[in-house]
C-alpha positions in Angstrom: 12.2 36.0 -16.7 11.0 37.2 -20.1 12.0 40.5 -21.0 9.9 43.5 -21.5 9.2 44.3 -24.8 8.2 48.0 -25.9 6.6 47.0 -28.8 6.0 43.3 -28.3 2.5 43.6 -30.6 4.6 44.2 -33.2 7.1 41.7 -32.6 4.4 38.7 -32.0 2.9 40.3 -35.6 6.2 39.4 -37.2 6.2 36.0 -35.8 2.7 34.9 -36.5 3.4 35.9 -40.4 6.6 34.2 -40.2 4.9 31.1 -38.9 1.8 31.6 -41.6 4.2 31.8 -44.6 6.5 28.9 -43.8 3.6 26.2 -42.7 1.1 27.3 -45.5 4.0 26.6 -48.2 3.3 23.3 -48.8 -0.4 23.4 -49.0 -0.7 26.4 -51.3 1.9 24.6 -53.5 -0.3 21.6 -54.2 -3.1 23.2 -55.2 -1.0 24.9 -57.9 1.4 22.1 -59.0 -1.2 20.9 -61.7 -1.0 24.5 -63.5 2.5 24.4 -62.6 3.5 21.3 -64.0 1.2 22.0 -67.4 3.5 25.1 -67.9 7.1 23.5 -66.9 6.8 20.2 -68.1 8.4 17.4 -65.7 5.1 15.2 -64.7 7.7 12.7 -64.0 10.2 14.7 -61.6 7.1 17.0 -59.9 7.7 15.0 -56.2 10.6 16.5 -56.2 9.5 20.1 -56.0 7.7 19.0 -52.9 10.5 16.3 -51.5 13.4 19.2 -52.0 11.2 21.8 -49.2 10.6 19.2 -46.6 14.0 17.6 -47.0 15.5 20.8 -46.2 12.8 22.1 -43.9 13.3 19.5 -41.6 17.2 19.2 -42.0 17.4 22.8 -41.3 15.0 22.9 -37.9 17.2 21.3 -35.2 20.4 23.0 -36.9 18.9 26.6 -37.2 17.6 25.7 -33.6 21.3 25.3 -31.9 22.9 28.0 -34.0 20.0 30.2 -32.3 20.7 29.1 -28.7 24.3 29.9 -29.7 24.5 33.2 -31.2 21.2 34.3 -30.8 17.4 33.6 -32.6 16.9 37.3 -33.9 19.5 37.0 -36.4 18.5 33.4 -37.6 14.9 34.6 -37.9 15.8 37.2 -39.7 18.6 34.6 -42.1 15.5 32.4 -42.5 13.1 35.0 -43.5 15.5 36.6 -46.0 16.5 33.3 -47.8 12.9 32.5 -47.7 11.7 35.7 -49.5 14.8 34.4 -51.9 14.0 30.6 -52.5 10.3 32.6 -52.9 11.5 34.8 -56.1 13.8 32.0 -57.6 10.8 30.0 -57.5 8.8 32.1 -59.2 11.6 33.0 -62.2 11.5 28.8 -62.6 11.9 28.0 -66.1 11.7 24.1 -65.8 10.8 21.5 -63.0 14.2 21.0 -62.2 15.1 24.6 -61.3 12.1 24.7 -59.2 12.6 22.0 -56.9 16.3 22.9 -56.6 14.8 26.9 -55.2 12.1 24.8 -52.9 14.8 23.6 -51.3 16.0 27.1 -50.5 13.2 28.1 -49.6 12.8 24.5 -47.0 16.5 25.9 -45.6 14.5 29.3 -44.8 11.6 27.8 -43.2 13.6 25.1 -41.2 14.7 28.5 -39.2 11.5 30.1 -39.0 8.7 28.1 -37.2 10.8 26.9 -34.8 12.4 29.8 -33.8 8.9 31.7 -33.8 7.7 29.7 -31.3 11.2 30.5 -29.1 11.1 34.3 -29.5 7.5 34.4 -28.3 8.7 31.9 -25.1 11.5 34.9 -24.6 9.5 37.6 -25.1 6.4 37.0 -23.3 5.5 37.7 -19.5 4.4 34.1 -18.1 1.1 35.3 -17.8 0.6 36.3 -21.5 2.7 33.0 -22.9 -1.1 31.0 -22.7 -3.4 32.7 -25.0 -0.2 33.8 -27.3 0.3 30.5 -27.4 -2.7 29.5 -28.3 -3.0 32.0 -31.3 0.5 30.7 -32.3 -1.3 27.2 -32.5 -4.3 28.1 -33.6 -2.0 30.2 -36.8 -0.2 26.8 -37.4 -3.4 24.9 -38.1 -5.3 27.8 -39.8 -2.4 27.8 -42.6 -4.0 24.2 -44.3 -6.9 25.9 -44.4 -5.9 29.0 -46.1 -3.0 27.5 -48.5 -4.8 25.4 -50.7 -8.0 28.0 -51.0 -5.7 30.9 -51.4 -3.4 28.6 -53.7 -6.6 27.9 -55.8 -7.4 31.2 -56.0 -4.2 32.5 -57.4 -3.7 30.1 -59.4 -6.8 30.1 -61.1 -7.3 34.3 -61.3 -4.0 35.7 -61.3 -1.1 33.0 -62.0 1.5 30.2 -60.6 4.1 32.2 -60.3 2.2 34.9 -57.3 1.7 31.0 -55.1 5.7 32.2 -54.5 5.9 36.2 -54.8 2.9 36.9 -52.3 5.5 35.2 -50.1 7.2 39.0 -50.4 5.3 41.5 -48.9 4.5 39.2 -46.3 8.4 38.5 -45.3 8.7 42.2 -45.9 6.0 43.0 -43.5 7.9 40.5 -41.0 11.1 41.5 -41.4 10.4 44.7 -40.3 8.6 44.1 -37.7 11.3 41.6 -36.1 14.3 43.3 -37.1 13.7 46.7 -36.0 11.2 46.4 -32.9 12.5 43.1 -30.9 15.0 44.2 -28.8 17.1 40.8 -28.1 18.7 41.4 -24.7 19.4 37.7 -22.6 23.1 36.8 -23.5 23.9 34.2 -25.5 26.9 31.3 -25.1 29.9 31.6 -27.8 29.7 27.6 -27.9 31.9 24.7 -30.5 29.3 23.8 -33.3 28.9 20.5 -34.0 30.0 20.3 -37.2 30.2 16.3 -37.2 26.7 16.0 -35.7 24.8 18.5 -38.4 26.5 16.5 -41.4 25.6 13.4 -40.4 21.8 14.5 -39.7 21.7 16.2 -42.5 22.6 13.1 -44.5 19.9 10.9 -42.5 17.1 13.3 -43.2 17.9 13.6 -47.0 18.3 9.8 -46.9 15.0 9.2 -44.7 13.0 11.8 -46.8 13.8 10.8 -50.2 13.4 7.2 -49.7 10.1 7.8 -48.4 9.0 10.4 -51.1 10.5 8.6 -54.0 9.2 4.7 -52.8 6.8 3.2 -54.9 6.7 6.3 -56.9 9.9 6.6 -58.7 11.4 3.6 -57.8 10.3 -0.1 -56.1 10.4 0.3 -52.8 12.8 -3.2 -53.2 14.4 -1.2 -55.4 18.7 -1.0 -54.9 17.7 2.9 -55.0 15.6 2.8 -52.5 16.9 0.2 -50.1 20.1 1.9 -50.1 18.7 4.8 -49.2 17.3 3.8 -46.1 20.5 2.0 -45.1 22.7 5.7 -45.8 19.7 6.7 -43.2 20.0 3.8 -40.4 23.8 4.0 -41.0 24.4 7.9 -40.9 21.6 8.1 -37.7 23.7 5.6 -35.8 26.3 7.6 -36.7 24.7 10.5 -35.7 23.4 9.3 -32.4 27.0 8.1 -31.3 28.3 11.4 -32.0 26.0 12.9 -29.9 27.1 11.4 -27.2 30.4 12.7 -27.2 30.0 15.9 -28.9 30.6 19.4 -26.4 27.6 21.2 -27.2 25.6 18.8 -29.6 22.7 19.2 -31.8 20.3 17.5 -30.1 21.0 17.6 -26.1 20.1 14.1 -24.7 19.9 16.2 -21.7 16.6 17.5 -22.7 15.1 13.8 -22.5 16.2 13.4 -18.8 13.0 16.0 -18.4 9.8 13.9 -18.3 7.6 16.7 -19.5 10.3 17.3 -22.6 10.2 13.3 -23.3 6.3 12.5 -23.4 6.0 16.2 -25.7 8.3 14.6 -28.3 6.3 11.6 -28.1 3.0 13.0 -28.2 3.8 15.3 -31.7 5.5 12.3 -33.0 2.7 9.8 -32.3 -1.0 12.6 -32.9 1.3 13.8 -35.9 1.6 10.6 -37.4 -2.1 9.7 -36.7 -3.6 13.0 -37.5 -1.9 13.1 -40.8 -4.1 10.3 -42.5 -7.3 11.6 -41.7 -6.0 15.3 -43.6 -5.0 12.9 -46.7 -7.9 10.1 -46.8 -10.9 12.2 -44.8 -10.7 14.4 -48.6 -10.5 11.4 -50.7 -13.3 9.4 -48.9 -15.8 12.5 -49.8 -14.8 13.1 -52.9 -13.9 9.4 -54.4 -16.5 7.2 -52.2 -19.6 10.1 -51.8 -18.9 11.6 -54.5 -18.6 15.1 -53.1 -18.0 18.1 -55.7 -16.0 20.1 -53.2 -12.5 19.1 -55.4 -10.4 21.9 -53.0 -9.0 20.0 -50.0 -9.1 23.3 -48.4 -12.8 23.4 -48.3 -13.0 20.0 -47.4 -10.9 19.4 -44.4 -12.4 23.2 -42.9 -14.3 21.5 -40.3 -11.4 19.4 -39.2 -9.1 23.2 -39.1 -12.1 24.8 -37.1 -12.2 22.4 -34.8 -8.3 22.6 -34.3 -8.6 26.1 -33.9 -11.2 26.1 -31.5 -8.5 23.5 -28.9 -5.3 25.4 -30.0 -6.8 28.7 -28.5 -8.8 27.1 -25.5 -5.9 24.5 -24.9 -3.4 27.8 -24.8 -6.2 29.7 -22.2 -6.2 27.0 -19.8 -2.7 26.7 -19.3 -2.1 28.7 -16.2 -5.6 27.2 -14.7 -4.9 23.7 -15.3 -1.6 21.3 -15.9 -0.7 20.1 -19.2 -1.7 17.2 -18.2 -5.4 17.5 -18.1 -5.5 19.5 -21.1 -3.9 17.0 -23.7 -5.5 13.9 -21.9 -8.9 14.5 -22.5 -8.1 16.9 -25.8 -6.0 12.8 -27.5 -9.3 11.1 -25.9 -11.1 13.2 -28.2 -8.5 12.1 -31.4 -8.3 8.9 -30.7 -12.9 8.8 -30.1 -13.2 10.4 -33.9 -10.1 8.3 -35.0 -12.0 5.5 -34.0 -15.5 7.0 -35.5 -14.1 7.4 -39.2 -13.0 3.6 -39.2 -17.0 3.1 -39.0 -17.9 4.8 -42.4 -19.3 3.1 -44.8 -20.4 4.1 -48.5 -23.5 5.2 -47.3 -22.5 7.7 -44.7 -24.2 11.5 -44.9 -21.7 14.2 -45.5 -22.7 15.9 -42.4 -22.2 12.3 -40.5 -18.0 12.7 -41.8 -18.3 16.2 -41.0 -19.0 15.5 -37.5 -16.0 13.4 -37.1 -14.0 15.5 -38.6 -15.1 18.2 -36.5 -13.9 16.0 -33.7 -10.6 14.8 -34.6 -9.8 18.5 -35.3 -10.4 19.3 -31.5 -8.3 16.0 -30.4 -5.5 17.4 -32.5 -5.6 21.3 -32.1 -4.8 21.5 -28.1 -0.8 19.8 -29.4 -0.4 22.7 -31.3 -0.4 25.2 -28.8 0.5 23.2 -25.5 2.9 21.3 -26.9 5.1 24.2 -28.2 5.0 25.5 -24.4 5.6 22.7 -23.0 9.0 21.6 -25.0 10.3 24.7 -23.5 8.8 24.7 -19.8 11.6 24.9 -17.8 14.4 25.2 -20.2 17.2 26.7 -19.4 17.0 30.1 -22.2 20.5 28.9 -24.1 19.3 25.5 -24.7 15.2 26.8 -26.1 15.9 27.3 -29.4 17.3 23.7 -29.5 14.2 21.8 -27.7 11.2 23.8 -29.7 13.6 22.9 -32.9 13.3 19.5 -31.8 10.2 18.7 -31.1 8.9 20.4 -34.5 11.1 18.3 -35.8 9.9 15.3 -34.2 6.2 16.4 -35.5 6.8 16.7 -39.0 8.5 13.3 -39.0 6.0 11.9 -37.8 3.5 13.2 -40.1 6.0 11.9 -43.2 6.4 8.7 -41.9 2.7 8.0 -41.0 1.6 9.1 -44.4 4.0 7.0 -46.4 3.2 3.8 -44.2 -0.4 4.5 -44.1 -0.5 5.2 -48.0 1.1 2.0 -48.8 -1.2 0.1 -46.6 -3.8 2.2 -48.5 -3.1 1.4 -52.1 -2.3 -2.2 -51.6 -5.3 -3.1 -50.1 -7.3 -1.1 -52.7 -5.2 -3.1 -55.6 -6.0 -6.2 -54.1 -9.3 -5.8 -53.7 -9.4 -4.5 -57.4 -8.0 -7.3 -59.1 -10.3 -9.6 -57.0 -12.9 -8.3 -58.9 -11.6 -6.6 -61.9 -9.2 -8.1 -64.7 -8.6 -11.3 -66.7 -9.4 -14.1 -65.1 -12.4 -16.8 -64.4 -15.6 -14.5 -62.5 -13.8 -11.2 -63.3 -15.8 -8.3 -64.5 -13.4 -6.7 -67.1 -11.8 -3.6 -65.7 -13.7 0.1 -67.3 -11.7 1.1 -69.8 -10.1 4.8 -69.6 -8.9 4.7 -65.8 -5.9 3.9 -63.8 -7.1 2.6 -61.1 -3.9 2.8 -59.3 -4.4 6.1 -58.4 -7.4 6.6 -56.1 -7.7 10.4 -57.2 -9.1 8.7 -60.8 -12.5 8.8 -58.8 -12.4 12.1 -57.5 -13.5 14.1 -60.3 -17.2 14.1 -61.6 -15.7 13.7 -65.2 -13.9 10.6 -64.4 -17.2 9.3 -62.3 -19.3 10.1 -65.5 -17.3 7.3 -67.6 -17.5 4.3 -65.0 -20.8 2.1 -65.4 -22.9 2.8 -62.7 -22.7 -1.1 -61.3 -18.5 -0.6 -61.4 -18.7 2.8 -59.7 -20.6 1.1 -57.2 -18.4 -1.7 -56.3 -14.7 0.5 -56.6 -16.6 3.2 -54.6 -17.3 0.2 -51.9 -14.0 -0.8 -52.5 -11.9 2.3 -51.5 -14.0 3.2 -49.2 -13.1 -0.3 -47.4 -9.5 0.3 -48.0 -9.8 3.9 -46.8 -11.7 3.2 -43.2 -9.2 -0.2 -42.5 -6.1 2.4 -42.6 -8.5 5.0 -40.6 -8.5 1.6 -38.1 -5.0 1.4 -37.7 -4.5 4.7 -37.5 -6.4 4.6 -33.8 -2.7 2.5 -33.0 -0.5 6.3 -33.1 -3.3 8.2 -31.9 -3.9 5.9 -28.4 0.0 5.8 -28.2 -0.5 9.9 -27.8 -2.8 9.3 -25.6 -1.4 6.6 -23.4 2.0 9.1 -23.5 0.0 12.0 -22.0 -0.7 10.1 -19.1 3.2 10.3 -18.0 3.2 14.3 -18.6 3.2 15.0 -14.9 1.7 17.8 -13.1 3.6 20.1 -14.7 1.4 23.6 -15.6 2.3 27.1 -17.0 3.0 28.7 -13.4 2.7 33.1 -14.0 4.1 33.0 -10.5 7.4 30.7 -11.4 10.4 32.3 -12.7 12.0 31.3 -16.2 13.6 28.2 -16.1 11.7 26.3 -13.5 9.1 23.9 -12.9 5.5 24.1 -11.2 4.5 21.0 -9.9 5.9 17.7 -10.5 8.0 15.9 -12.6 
């Protein structure tokens, strides 16, 4: 059973700003890398200050996530909070672009620790009854950070200066570290067990591989590049390296244990498969409005707020109804929902209303907010407590793979259809309208600024505007492929609900 916590208020304070600070990095980063980048210099290397935080973000989760089944999750919390705080000042003190991707990854090894972790002290702490609507607000925190991070990055960036996007990261890990360190009262025992040295290295190496091939593709390098293809074979080589080792390893990384759990198997699937799918509409929904409507809104964090609101709204309901109703029904109708504005945003067309995209965004945020709560409860539903910290590692994991993977497939879909289409029209060549001078069209985010807008002829505006927006709602089309697999996946979840009666560790209902 959970254990009682004196001050658990407190202690579920702590973990909420841990949470906040480690997923609104990325977002509040972006907003300030143009400022960033005019100080530093390095236009050329800037991917890397993004690349070097999820490479080590992701690396880090299913590590920090054994180590805390092992020897505990306070002190890992803590360890990720304090060299977050510390990746968080070296990034500030940057002097060049260089330096500053090197300290994101520092800060990437801190947050690898934190979210997951979070979400596994709250699953410990936590009567049954209470673990619903707390984990709800832990969901609805998750997907209220892209709202804040870019608004609050613009902000700061714009009134104060770069540098505070990293130091306000202080007295908020102060204010946690507090809180965690001298209020939670760890107390459930923990197995001295043999790390898997063998098993971290080689995943390490497949991640960096995986995420830097992805991240530098048809960027830095041709994505037929010998750069780039041997990357991805140091990633299929090391991860069937990995995945062998596994197998024979005492107390591995990942358990394959966990995947003899239905309920544990069709979670994984469903944050790999709604990440993936949810990911494009946060990238293209923004670029649509701003580069096909011509929407003045240039802050993604305004633009995607009815998408977060929405999310909010399922994370907290979908975390409410878990003791009333199984998982089950939640996520079914919740992926329905994904999948129906998935399906909607495919439809636009250059003449859509603003409030007609808002509407679908509204919706997509409610198919995908209900994973962010329900999801985290269900990788742990009856889990035994030393083997937690490894399955909510895991399936964050799983999530944010996802995500990377659908964005760099969908983007390259993106951009080559929107080439094509170019130099159907534009360029040298017999019934070719020459291309406007001024603008590389290569880069969709030339249309997004009224400045840029102002230079085209009206008649080319017109047909690029068409022309994205065609390029943008055909990868919204095949984005309805990850989002039904979710929902097809959520079928297979079982009965399975979040029982206050049941005791730690075991199931209610079937299998």
């Amino acid at each position: 059973m959970a254990q009682k916590q004196k001050n658990l208020g407190v202690v579920i304070a702590g973990l909420l700003l841990g949470i906040l600070m480690a997923s609104m990095d990325n977002t509040i980063v972006a907003t300030a890398m143009g400022n960033i980048v005019g100080e530093l210099g390095g236009l050329d290397k800037f991917v890397w200050v993004t690349s070097a935080y999820m490479v080590a973000e992701m690396a880090g989760m299913p590590i920090f996530g054994k180590l805390s089944d092992m020897y505990g999750r306070k002190k890992f919390f803590i360890f990720g909070l304090l060299v977050f705080m510390a990746g968080s000042v070296l990034c500030g003190m940057a002097t060049n672009i260089t330096e500053l991707a090197i300290y994101r990854a520092v800060q990437g090894i801190g947050g690898g620790a934190l979210v997951p972790i979070a979400f596994t002290i709250m699953f410990d702490a936590v009567p049954y009854e209470m673990r619903g609507k707390l984990g709800g607000l832990f969901g609805a925190v998750f997907g209220m950070s892209s709202i804040f991070g870019p608004l609050l990055g613009a902000y700061i960036t714009d009134h104060i200066a770069w540098e505070w996007v990293f130091y306000i990261n202080l007295p908020l890990g102060v204010l946690a570290f507090v809180m965690i360190a001298f209020f939670y009262k760890e107390s459930h025992e923990h197995s001295k067990q043999r790390i898997d040295w063998f098993g971290a290295l080689t995943l390490l190496g497949a991640v960096v591989c995986l995420m830097f091939a992805l991240e530098l593709g048809g960027k830095e390098y041709a994505w037929d590049s010998a750069q780039i293809l041997s990357l991805f074979g140091g990633f299929a080589v090391l991860a069937i390296v990995f995945l062998f080792v596994e197998t024979k390893a005492e107390e591995p990384i990942i358990s394959y244990s966990l995947f003899r759990k239905r309920l544990y198997t069709t979670s994984v699937l469903i944050a790999l498969f709604s990440g993936a799918g949810f990911i494009v509409a946060s990238v293209y929904i923004p670029i649509f409005i701003q580069g096909v409507l011509g929407g003045t809104a240039t802050n993604s964090g305004l633009v995607l707020l009815p998408m977060m609101v929405g999310s909010v709204v399922t994370a907290s309901v979908g975390g409410f109804l878990m003791t009333k109703v199984s998982y089950r029904n939640i996520m079914v109708p919740t992926l329905a929902i994904l999948v129906g504005g998935t399906i909607l945003t495919a439809t636009l067309t250059p003449d859509a209303t603003r409030f007609l995209v808002t509407v679908y965004m509204v919706l997509i945020g409610l198919g995908i907010g209900a994973s962010f709560s329900v999801l985290g409860n269900t990788a742990i539903h009856g889990i035994p407590a030393n083997q937690r910290g490894t399955a909510s590692s895991t399936l964050n994991f799983i999530r944010s793979l996802g995500m990377t993977i659908g964005i760099t497939v969908f983007g390259i879909i993106q951009s080559h259809v929107f080439l094509n289409k170019l130099s159907g029209v534009f360029g040298a060549g017999e019934g070719k309208a020459p291309m406007p001078e001024g603008i590389n069209f290569k880069d969709p985010h030339a249309l997004l600024t009224p400045e840029a807008r102002a230079n085209i002829p009206q008649e080319a505006l017109g047909k690029i505007s068409e022309m994205l927006s065609s390029s943008i709602t055909f990868t919204f089309a095949l984005a309805i492929v990850p989002a039904v697999l979710a929902l097809l996946v959520s079928l297979f979840m079982g009965r399975s609900k979040l029982d206050p009666q049941a005791q730690s560790g075991e199931y209610s209902g079937g299998h």
